[in-house]
C-alpha positions as CSV (number, residue, x, y, z in Angstrom):
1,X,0.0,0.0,0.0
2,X,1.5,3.5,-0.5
3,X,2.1,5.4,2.0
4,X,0.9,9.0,2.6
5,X,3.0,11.6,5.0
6,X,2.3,14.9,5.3
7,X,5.5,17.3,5.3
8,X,6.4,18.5,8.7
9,X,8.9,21.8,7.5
10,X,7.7,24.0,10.8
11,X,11.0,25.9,10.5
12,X,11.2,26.2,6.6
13,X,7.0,27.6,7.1
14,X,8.0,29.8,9.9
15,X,10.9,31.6,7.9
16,X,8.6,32.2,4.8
17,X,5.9,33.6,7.0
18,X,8.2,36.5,7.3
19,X,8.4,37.1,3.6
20,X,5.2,39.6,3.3
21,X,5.4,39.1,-0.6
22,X,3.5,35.5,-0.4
23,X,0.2,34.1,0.9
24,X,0.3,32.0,3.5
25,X,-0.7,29.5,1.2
26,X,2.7,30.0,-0.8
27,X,4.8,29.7,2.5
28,X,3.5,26.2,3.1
29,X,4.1,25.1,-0.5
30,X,7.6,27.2,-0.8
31,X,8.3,25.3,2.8
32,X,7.7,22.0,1.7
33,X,10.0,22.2,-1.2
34,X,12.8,23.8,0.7
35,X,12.8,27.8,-0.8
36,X,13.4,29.7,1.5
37,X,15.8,32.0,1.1
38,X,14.6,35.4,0.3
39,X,16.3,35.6,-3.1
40,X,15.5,32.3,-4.3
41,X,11.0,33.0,-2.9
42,X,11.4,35.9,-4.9
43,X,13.0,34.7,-7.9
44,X,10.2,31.5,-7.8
45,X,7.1,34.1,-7.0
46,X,8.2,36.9,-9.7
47,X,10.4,35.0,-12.4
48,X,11.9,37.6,-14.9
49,X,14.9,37.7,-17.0
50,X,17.0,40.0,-15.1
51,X,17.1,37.4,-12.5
52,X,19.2,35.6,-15.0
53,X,22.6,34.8,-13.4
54,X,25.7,36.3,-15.0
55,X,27.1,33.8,-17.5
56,X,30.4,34.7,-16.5
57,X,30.4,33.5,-13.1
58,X,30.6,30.1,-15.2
59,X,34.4,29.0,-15.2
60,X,36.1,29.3,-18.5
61,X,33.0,31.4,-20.3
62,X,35.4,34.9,-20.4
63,X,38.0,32.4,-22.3
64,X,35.3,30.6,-24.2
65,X,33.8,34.3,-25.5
66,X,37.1,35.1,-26.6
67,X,38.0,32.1,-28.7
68,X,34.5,32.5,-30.1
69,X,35.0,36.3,-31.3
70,X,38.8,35.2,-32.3
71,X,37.3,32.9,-35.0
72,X,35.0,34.6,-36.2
73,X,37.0,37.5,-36.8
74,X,39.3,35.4,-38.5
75,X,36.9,34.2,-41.1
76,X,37.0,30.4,-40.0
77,X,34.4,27.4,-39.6
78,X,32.6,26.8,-36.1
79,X,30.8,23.7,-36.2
80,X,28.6,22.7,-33.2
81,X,28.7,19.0,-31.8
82,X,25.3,17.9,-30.5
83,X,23.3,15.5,-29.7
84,X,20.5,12.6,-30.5
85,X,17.5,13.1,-27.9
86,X,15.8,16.1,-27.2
87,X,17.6,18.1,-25.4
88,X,20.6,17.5,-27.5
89,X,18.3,18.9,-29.9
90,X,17.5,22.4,-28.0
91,X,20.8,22.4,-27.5
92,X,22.5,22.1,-31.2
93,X,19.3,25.1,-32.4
94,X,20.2,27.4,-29.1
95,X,24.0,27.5,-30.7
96,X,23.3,27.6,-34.3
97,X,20.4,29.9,-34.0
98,X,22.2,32.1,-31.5
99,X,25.6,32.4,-34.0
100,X,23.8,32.8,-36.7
101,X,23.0,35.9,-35.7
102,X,26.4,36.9,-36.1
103,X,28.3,34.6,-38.4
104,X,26.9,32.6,-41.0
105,X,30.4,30.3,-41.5
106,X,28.3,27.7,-38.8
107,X,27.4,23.8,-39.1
108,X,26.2,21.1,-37.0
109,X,27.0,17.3,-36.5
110,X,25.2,14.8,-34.1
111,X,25.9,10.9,-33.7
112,X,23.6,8.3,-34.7
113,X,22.4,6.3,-31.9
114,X,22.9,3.3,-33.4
115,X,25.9,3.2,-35.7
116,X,28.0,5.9,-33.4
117,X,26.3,6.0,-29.8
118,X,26.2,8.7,-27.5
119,X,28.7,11.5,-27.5
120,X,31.6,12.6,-29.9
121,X,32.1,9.9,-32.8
122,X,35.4,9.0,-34.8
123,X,33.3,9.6,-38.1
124,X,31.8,13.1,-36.6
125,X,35.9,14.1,-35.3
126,X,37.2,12.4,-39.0
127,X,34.0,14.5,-40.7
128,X,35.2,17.7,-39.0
129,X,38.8,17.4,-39.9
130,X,38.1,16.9,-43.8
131,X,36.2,19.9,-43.8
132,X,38.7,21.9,-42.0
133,X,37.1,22.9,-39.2
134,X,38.5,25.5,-36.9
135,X,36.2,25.1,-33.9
136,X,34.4,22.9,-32.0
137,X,31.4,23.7,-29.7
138,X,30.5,20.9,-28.1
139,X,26.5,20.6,-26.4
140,X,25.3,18.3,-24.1
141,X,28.2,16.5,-24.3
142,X,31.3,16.2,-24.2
143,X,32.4,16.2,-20.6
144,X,33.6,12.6,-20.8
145,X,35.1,12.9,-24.1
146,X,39.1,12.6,-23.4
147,X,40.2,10.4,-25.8
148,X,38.1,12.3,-28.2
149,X,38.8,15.9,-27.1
150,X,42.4,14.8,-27.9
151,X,42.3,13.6,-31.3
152,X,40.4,16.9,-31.8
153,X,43.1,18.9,-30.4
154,X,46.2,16.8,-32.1
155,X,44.8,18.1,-35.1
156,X,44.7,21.5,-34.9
157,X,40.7,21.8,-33.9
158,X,40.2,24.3,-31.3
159,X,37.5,22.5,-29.0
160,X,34.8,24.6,-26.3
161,X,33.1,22.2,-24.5
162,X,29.5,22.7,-22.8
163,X,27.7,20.3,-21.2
164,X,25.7,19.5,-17.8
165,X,26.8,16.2,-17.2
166,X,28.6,14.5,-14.3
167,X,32.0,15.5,-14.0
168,X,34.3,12.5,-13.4
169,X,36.5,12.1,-10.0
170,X,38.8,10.3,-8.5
171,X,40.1,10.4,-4.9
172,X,43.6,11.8,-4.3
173,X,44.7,11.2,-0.9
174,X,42.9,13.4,1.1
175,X,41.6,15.2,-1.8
176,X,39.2,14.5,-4.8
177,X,40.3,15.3,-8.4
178,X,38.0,16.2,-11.1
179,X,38.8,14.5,-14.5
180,X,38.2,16.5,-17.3
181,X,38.8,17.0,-21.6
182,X,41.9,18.8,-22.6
183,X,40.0,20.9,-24.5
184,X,40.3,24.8,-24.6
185,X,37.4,25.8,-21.9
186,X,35.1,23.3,-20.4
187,X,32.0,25.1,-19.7
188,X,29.8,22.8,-17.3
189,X,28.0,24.0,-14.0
190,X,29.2,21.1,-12.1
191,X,32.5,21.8,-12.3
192,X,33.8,21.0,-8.8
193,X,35.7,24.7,-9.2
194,X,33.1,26.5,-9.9
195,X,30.8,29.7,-8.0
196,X,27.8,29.3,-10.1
197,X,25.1,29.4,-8.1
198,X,22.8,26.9,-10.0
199,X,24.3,23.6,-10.8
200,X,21.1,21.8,-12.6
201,X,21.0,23.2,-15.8
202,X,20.5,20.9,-18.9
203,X,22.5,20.9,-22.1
204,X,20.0,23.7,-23.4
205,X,20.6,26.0,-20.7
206,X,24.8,25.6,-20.2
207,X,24.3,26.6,-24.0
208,X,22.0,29.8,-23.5
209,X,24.7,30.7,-21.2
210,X,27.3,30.7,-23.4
211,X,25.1,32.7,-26.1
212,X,23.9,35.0,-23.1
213,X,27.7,36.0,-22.6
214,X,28.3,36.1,-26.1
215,X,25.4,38.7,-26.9
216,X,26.9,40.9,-23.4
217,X,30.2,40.9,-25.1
218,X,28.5,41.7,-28.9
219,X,25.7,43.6,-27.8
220,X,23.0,41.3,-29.2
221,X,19.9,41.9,-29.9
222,X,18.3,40.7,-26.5
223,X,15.1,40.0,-27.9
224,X,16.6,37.4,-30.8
225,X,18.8,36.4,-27.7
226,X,15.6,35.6,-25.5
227,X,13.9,34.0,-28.4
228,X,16.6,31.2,-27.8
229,X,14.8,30.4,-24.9
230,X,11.8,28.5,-26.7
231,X,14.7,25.7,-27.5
232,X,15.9,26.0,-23.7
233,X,11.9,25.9,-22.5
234,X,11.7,22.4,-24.2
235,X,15.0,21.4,-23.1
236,X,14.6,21.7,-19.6
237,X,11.0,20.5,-19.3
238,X,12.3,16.9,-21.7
239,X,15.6,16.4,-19.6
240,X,14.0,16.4,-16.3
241,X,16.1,19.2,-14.6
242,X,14.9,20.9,-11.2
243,X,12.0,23.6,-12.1
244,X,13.1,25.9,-9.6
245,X,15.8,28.9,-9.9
246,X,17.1,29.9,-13.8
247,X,15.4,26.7,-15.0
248,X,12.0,28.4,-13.9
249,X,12.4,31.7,-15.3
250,X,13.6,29.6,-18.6
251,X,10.6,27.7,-18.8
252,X,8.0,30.4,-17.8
253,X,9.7,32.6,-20.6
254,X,10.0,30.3,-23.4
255,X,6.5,29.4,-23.1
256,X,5.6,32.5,-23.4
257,X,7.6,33.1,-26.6
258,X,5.8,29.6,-27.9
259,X,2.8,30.8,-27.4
260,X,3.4,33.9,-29.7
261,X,5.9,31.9,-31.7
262,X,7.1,33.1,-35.1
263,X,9.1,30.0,-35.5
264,X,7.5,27.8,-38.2
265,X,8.1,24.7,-37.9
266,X,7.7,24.8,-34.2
267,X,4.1,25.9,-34.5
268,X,3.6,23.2,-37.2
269,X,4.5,20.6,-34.6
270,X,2.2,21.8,-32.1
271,X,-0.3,21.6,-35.6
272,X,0.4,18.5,-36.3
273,X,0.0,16.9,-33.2
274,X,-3.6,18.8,-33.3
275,X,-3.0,20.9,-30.4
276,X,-5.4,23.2,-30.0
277,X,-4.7,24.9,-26.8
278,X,-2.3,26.9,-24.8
279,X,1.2,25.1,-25.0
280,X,2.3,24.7,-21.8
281,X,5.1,22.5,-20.0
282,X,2.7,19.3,-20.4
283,X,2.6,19.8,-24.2
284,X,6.7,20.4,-24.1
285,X,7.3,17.0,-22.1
286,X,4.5,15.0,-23.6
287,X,3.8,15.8,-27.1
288,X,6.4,18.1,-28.7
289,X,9.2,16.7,-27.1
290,X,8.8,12.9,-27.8
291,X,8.5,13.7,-31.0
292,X,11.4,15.5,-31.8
293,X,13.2,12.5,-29.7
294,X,11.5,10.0,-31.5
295,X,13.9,11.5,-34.7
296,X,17.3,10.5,-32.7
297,X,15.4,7.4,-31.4
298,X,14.4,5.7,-35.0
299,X,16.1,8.0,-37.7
300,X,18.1,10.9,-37.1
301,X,17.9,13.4,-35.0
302,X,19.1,15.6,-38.1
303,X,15.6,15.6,-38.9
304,X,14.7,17.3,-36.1
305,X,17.1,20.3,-36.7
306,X,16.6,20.0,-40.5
307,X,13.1,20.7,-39.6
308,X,13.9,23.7,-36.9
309,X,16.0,25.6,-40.0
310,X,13.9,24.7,-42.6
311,X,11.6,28.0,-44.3
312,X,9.8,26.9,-46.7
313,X,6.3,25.8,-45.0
314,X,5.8,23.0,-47.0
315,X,8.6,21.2,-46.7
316,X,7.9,21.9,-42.5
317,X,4.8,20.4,-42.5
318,X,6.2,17.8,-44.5
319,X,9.1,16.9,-41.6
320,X,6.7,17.6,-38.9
321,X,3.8,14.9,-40.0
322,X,7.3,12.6,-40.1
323,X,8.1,13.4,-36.5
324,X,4.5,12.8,-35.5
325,X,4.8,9.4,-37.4
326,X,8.2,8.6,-35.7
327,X,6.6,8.9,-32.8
328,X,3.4,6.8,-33.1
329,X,5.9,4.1,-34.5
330,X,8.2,4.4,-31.2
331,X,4.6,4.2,-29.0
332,X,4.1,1.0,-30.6
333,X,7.8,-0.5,-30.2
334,X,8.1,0.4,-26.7
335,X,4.6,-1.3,-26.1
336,X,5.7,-4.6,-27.6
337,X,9.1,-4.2,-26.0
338,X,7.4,-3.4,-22.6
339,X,5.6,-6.7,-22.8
340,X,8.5,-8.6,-23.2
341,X,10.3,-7.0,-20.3
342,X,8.0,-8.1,-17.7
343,X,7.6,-11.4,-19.2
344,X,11.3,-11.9,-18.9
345,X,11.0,-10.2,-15.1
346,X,8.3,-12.5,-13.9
347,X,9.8,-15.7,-15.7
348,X,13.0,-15.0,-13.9
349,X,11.7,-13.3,-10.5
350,X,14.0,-10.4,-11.2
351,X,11.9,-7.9,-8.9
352,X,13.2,-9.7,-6.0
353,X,16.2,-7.9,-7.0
354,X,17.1,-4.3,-5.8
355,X,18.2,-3.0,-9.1
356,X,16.1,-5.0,-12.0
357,X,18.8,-5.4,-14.8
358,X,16.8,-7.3,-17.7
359,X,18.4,-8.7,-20.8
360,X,15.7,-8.7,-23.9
361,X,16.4,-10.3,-27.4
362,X,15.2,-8.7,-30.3
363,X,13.8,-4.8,-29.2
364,X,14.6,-1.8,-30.5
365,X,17.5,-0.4,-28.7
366,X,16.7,3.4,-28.7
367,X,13.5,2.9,-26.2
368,X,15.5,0.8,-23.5
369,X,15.1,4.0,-21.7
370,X,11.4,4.5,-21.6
371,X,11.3,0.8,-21.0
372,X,13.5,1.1,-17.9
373,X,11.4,4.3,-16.6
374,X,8.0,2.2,-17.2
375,X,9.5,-0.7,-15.4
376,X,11.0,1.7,-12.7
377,X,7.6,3.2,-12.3
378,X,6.0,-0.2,-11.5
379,X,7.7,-1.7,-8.9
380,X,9.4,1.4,-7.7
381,X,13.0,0.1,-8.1
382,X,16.1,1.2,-9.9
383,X,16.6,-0.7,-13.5
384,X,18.0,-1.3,-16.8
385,X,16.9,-2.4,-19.6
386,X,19.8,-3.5,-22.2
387,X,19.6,-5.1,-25.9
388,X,22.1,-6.0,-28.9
389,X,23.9,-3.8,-30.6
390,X,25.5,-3.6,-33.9
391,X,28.8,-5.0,-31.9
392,X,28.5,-8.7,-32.1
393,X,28.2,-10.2,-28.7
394,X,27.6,-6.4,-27.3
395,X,24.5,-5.1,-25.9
396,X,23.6,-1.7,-25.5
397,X,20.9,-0.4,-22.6
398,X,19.8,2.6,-20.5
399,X,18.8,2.6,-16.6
400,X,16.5,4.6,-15.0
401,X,16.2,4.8,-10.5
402,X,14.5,6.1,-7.2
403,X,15.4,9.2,-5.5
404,X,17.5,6.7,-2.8
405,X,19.9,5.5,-5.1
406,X,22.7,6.9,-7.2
407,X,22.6,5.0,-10.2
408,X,25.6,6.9,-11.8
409,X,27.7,6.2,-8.7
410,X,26.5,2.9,-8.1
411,X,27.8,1.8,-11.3
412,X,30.7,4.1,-11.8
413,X,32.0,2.0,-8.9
414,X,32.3,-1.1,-11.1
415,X,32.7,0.3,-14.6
416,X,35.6,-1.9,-15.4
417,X,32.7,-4.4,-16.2
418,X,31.3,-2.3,-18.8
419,X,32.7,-1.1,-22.4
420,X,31.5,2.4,-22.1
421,X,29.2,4.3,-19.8
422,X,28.1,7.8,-18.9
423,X,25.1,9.5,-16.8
424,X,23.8,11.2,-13.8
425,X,22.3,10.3,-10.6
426,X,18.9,9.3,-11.8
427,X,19.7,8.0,-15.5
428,X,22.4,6.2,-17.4
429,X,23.2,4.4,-20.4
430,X,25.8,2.0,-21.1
431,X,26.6,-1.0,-23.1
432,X,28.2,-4.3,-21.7
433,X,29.9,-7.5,-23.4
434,X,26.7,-10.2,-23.5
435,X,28.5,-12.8,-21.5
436,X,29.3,-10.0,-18.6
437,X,25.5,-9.1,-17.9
438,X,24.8,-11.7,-15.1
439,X,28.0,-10.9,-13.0
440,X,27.1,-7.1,-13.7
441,X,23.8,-8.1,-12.1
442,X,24.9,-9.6,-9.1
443,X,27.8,-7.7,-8.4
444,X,25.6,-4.3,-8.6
445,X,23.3,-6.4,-6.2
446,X,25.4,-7.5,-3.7
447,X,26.6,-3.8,-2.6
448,X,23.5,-2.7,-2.7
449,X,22.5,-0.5,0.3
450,X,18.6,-0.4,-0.4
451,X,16.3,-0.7,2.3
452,X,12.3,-2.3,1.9
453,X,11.5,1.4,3.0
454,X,13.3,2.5,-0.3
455,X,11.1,0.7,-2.4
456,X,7.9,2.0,-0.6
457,X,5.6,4.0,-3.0
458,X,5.4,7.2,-0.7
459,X,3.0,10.4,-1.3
460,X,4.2,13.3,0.3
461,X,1.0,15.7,1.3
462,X,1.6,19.6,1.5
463,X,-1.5,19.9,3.6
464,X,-4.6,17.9,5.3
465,X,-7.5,20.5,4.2
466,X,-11.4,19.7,4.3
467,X,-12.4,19.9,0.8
468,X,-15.6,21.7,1.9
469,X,-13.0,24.9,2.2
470,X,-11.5,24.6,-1.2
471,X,-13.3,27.1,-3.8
472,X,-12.3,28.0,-7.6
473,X,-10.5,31.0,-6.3
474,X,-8.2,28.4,-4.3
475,X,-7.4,26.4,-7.2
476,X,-6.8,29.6,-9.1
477,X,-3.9,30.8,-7.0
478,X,-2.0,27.7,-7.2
479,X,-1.8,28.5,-11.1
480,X,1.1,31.0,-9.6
481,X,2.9,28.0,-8.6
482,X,3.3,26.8,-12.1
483,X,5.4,25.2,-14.1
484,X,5.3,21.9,-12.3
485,X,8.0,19.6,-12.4
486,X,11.3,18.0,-10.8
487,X,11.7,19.9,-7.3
488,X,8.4,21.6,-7.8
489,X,5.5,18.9,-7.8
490,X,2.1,20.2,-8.1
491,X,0.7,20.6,-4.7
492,X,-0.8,17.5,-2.4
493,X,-3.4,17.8,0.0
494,X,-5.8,15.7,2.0
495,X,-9.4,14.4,3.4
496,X,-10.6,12.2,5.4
497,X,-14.0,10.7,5.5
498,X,-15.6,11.5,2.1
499,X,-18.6,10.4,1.3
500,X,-19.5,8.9,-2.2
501,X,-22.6,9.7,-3.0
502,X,-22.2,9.2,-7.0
503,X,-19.7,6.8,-8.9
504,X,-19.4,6.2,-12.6
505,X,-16.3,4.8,-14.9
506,X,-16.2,6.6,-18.2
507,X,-13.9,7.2,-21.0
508,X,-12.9,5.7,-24.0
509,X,-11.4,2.4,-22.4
510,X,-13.6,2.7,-19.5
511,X,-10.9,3.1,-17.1
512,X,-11.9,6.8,-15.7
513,X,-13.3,7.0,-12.6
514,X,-15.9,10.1,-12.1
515,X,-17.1,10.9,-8.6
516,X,-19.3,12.9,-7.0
517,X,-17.9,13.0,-3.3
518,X,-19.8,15.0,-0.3
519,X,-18.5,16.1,3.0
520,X,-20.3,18.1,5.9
521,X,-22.8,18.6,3.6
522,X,-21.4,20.3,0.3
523,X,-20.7,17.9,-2.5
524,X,-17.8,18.1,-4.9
525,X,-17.0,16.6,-8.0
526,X,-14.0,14.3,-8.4
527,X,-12.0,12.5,-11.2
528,X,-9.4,9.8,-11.5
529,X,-7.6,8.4,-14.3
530,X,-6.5,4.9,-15.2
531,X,-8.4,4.1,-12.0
532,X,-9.5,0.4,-12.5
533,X,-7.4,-0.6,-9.8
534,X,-9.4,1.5,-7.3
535,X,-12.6,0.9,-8.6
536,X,-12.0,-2.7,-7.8
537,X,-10.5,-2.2,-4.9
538,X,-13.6,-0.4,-4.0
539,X,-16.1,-2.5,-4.8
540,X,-14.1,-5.3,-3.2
541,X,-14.0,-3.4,0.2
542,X,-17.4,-2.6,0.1
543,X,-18.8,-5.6,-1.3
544,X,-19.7,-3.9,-4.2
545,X,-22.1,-1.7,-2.2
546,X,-20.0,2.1,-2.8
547,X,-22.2,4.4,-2.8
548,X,-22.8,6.1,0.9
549,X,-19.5,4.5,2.0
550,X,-16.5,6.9,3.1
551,X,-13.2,6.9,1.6
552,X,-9.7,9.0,2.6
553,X,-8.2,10.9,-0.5
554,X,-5.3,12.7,-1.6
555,X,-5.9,15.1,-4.7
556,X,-5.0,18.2,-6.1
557,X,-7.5,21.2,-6.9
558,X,-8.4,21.3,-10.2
559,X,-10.1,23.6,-12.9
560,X,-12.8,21.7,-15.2
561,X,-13.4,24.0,-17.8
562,X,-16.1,23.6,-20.0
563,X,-17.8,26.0,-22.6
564,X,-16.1,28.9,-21.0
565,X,-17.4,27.5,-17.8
566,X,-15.0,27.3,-14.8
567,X,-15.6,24.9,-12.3
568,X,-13.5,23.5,-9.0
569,X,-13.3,19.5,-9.0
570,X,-10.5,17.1,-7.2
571,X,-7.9,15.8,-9.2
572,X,-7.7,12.1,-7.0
573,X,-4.0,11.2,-6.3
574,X,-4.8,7.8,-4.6
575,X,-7.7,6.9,-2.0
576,X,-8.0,4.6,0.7
């Protein structure tokens, strides 16, 4: 059963009491997700571009600027290195659309998933040499990239790296080293020597930053500059980076800019995919997104940026309906590849395991993530999902985890196992010789440090509130409170002892659960989605006799609007 807890932050609450610029209301949330200081409420409750840290606080950007400037001036070729899944994509259109702006000697390269893998290839370094590059900007990339950085550098290839990745260390006596590319600057906000202030940007944002000093030095136009930020918007909501701080105003500010967008084939996605309404960060993570990662997934993800440069409308459309079709296709592959995941799972009792690592024949090897996140989702473990490869007898896989496990560190630890590997704390991807996979498993097992509590699905509550209290107006002002995201979930509250007074399951697979709930004498309407679970469990512990019965609930307040009609209803979380 999951478990509910409401937040007990009395210190963090008392603190933002103080701040006379927030409703009470605001303090409790604000509490709950640990902003506090005065700078950072502010910067949550009033997001606006001058609250933008300086890009040069980054280390190496003054350096970076300057080798920029220095080749342009010199008439040579910049070519940006990005990469396959969406926010490789922002990424590689922040850089090129930013210099472009400027300097029209600019091209791009990104791997193939399949053929090169993640991160710099021989073929894109070998590409760049015949075509006598000068410069090298890497984007969400690039931070692990030594062998690579120096081939680049041996010939003659100046190289600025950006990225957000983990930065590689290693213990030095007493101290701990930071391993990185010899490459001119290395531009990354989790640098162990740097004074940034905000260390969870994604590949989209480090490269804003780098145009955001670059238009400073220049004196850009800000407004083409800001524009960028419809890239880093999409970025930041796909990679699953905090929503709080920069990332915030990034997101709140690109949307707007969507929303009025004069970029074609941008609008002709959100077309395609028959959106009609306001684009906000659901539409970014859930339908624009996948689609421009379903190009790197299945194709190219050149597609993608083909598509973002293109002008002529036609030929847009005519990329976008290919995106939306890339995407449907991946839908179906990760369904059939799902399925044979948690065959393989239950067959061989692999979620007695801590960290589910699941070997599966014949899938296609660009949605081992999703699998791994679906799988993760279900039984609330760290996993990875791992298939062939186009290296005979090598497989090739992704893992997603929980917020009590490392899964970067965890494996770092015991990477002499793999062939490569690279990630962060709640993702990675690898690939592994075949006939190494069950020692991997057992070995990443054995020191695991998981506790049953770990695995425990837990809902963390902002606030038990009687629902006969909540009005439109209160679900209104939580709208301030958006985007929601990592480090900013939409707010939790509780009841106890609703009534059910009406019950029905709708929708198109009959798995929507529509309420009409009652307490102390007002009633309220509530829905629930994919709720077939409940409903059984319902009519199980009421022997099929729900209505008049009581139930506990956690939900959010929602807005049901209808024919320009507004109207309050719970949003149910889970019930008991």
């Amino acid at each position: 059963m999951t478990k509910w807890y409401i937040y007990n932050k009395k210190n963090n609450y008392l603190a933002n009491l103080k701040n006379k610029n927030i409703t009470k209301l605001e303090a409790l949330i604000l509490a709950n997700r640990d902003i506090v200081e005065a700078d950072l409420v502010e910067s949550f409750i009033n997001p606006s571009l001058d609250k933008l840290h300086d890009p040069y606080l980054l280390k190496d950007m003054k350096k970076a600027i300057d080798i920029i400037i220095e080749t342009m001036e010199d008439g040579e070729s910049i070519r940006v290195f990005g990469d396959y899944d969406q926010d490789g994509i922002s990424s590689t259109m922040t850089l090129l659309d930013g210099l472009l702006y400027f300097y029209d000697d600019i091209s791009y390269d990104i791997p193939d998933r399949i053929i090169d893998g993640y991160g710099i290839s021989d073929r894109m370094i070998d590409r760049a040499i015949e075509d006598r590059v000068s410069l090298v900007i890497t984007c969400d990339n690039g931070i692990t990239a030594i062998d690579q950085v120096k081939k680049l550098k041996e010939n003659n290839i100046k190289v600025i790296v950006t990225d957000h990745h983990q930065v590689s260390k290693v213990e030095d006596g007493e101290w701990i080293k930071q391993i990185l590319p010899e490459a001119d600057c290395v531009i990354n906000p989790k640098r162990l020597d740097n004074t940034y202030p905000f260390d969870d940007l994604c590949g989209a944002g480090v490269a804003f930053k780098l145009m955001q000093a670059l238009y400073q030095r220049l004196e850009g136009d800000l407004d083409y500059l800001y524009g960028l930020l419809e890239y880093v918007a999409m970025g930041t909501v796909c990679d699953i980076v905090s929503l709080t701080d920069e990332n915030r105003i990034f997101v709140i500010e690109g949307l707007k800019r969507i929303n009025n967008t004069e970029k074609l084939a941008i609008k002709a996605l959100v077309e395609e995919n028959s959106w009609n309404k306001e684009v906000n960060a659901y539409t970014l993570g859930f339908i624009i997104g996948p689609c421009m990662n379903a190009t790197g997934r299945l194709s190219t993800a050149k597609l993608a940026i083909d598509m973002l440069m293109e002008d002529d409308i036609e030929k847009i459309h005519t990329y976008a309906k290919k995106l939306v079709s890339l995407n449907n296709e991946r839908k179906d592959l990760t369904n059939i590849g799902l399925e044979k995941t948690l065959e393989i799972i239950k067959n061989k009792k692999y979620y007695k395991d801590d960290i589910i690592i699941v070997d599966v024949d014949n899938i296609e090897e660009s949605v081992c993530g999703i699998i791994a996140g679906r799988i993760k989702e279900k039984f609330n473990k760290p996993t990875i999902i791992m298939t062939e490869s186009n290296d005979k007898g090598v497989l090739k896989g992704s893992g997603r985890s929980i917020e009590a496990y490392n899964i970067y560190k965890e494996v770092f630890e015991i990477k002499d196992l793999l062939e490569s590997f690279g990630g962060h704390p709640m993702a990675c991807g690898l690939s592994i010789k075949k006939d190494k996979v069950d020692e991997f498993r057992q070995k990443l097992n054995e020191k695991s440090k998981l506790k049953n509590e770990d695995f425990e699905n837990v809902i963390n509550i902002d606030a038990q509130i009687s629902v006969e209290k909540l009005s439109l107006e209160f679900a209104q002002s939580l709208e301030r409170l958006e985007p929601f995201g990592k480090d900013n979930p939409k707010a939790k509250f509780a009841d106890k002892n609703l009534q059910i007074k009406n019950l029905n399951m709708i929708g198109k697979n009959n798995n929507t659960m529509k309420m009409t709930l009652n307490k102390n004498g007002r009633d309220i309407e509530a829905i629930m989605f994919n709720a077939k679970k409940e409903y059984k469990f319902l009519n199980d512990k009421f022997d099929s006799n729900i209505l008049g019965n009581k139930i506990d609930a956690v939900f959010y307040p929602d807005i049901n609007e209808f024919r320009d009609q507004k109207k309050l209803q719970l949003r149910l979380i889970d019930i008991r």
